[in-house]
C-alpha positions in Angstrom: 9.2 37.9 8.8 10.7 39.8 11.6 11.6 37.9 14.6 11.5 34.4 13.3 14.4 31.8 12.7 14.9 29.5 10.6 15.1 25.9 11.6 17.2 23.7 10.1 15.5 20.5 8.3 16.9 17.3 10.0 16.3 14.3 8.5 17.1 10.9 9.3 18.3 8.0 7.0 17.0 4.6 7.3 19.5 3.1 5.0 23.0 3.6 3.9 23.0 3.4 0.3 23.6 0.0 -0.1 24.5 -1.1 -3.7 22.1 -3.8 -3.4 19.2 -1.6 -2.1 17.5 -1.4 1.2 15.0 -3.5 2.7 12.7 -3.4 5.6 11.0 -5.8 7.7 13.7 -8.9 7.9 10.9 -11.7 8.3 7.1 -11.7 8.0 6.8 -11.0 11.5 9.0 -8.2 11.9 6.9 -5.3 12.5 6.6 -2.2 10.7 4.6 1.3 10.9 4.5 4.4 9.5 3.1 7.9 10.3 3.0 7.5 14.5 1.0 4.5 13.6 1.6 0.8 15.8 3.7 -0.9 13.9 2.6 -4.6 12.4 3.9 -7.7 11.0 2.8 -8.6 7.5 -0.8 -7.8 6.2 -2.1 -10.9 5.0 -5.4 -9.9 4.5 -5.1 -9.9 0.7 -5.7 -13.1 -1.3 -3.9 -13.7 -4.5 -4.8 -11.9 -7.5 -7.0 -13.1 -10.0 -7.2 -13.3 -13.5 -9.9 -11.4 -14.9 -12.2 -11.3 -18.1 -12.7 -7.5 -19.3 -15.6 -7.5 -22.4 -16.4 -4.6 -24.0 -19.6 -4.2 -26.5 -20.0 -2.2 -29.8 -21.4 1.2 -27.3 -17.9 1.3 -26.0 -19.1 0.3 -22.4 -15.9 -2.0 -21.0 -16.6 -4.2 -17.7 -16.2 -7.5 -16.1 -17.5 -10.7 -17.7 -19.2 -11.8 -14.6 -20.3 -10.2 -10.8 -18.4 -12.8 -9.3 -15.0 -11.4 -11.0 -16.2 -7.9 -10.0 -17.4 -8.5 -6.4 -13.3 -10.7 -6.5 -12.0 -7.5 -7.8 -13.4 -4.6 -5.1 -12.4 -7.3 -2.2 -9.3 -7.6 -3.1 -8.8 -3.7 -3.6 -10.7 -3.1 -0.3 -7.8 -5.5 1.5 -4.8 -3.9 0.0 -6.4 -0.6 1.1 -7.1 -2.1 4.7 -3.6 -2.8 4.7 -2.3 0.0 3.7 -4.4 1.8 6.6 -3.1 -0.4 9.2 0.4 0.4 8.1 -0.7 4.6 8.3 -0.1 4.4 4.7 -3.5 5.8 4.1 -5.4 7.6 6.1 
């Protein structure tokens, strides 16, 4: 296109390529964000995992053994989402 220029693309390293990798966030407190979001310690809005029972009967139809492993299972994917929003992980 006539008239236009190219810009260069400028990018800027967070690490240094430390053998032993890179790390961000020192402590649980240390805040983080990403996308122009406000940064934030830790989301500890997401219990532990659970162990969970999958059944499956002779129609091929696979699910959870119980509604209380299920209703466990979306909370806990609903808080690592939630999470991931607050970080701007997800919009």
């Amino acid at each position: 296109m006539a008239g236009t220029q190219n810009q260069p693309l400028e990018y800027e390293q967070v690490g240094y390529n430390a053998p032993d990798g890179m790390q961000m966030g020192r402590t649980t407190s240390d805040k983080i964000g990403f996308y122009g979001t406000t940064p934030i310690g830790q989301y500890t809005g997401v219990s532990a995992a659970s162990t969970y029972n999958i059944t499956s009967n002779t129609t091929s139809t696979v699910g959870f053994i119980s509604v209380l492993e299920l209703s466990s299972f979306i909370s806990q994917v609903s808080s690592t989402i939630a999470g991931l929003k607050a970080l701007g992980l997800f919009a």
